[in-house]
C-alpha positions, 0 to 999 in steps of 0.5 A: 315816831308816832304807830312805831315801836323803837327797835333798839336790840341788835343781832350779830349773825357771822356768815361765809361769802356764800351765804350772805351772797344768798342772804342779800338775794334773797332780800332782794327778791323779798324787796326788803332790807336786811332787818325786815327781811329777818324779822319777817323769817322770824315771825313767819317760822316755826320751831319744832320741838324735839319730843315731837321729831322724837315721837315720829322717829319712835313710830317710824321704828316701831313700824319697821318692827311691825314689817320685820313681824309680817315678813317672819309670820309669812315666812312660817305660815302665810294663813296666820293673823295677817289682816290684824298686823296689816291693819295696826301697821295701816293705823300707825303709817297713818298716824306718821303721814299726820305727823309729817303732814302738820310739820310740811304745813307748818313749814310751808306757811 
């Protein structure tokens, strides 16, 4: 067994019909067996904290609030402070699309 590390662990995973039916296409297609197949997914994901979903989902509230604003100012007066609102709520979209840009990213590798 020279240049290969002993693999004495084992994982049990309980799955329906239909989902080892999809599991076993798609070791197939990977032209892998179960246990690399798994190892490969593994090495290869990416587990997102959830103090980062929290973070975008906070800013997707708080740009929400930020148009709810817009809208109130436009209703009463549509000359006051427009380009301002418009502006930090152009920062904090921008900040989200990052968020979710690093994520889809993170995923696709």
């Amino acid at each position: 067994m020279r240049g290969k590390e002993r693999r004495d662990g084992c994982v049990i995973a309980r799955m329906t019909d239909k989902e080892l039916l999809e599991f076993d296409k798609k070791c197939e297609a990977a032209g892998m067996n179960k246990s690399e197949y798994i190892r490969s997914a593994i090495n290869r994901s990416e587990v997102y904290p959830m103090e980062e979903i929290q973070k975008l989902t906070s800013q997707v509230l708080k740009l929400g609030n930020n148009v709810n604003q817009i809208a109130r100012v436009l209703n009463s007066n549509p000359n006051s402070g427009i380009a301002d609102c418009l502006q930090e709520i152009i920062g904090e979209f921008t900040e989200i699309k990052e968020g979710i840009w690093r994520i889809e990213v993170d995923i696709c590798r």
